[in-house]
N, C-alpha and C positions, 0 to 999 in steps of 0.2 A: 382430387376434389373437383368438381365439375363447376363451370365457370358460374352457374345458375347460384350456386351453392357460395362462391366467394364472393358474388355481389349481391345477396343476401347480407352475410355476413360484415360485409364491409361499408354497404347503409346500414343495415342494424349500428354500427358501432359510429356512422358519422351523425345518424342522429342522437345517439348519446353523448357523443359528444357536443354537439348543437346542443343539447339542453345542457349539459352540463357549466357550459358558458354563459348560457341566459340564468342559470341558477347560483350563478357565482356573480351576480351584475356586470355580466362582461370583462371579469376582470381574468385577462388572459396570462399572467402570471402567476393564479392562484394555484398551487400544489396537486387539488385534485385535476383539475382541466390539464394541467404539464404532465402528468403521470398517464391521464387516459389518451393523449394524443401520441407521446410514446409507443403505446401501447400498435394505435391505430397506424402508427407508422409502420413498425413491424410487421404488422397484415400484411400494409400495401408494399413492403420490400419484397414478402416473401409473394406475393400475390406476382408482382414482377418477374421476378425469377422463374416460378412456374411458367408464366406466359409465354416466359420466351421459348420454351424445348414445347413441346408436346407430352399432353399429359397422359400417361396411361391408366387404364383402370385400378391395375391390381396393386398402386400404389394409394389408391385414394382413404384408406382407413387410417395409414401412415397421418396422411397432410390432412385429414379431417380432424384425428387427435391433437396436431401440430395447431390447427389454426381454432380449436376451441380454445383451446386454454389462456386466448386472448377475451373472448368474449366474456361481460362479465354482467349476471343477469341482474 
């Protein structure tokens, strides 16, 4: 997956999570905001681990399926 592509993905998900905070009054112990930031963490682990080797092309349909399945519309 192409770095263009993970930080797409990975604003997409911090602004839902940003609303998802402001939609819960700020309450950052509520269940839905704990589960999506999980979620978000995940990305950014695996986002890490990518970064650090060198990515090749003909792996990207792999970590492109890997890193939807976080996203959630």
């Amino acid at each position: 997956m192409s770095s263009d592509l993970m930080y797409d993905l990975i604003t997409k998900m911090n602004i839902k999570l940003n609303q998802l905070i402001v939609d819960n009054n700020y309450n950052l112990l509520c269940e839905e905001v704990q589960n999506y930031s999980r979620r978000l963490d995940k990305v950014l682990t695996h986002y890490n681990k990518v970064a650090g080797r060198k990515m090749c092309y003909s792996s990207q349909p792999v970590q492109l399926r890997e890193m939807k399945k976080y996203l959630v519309k």
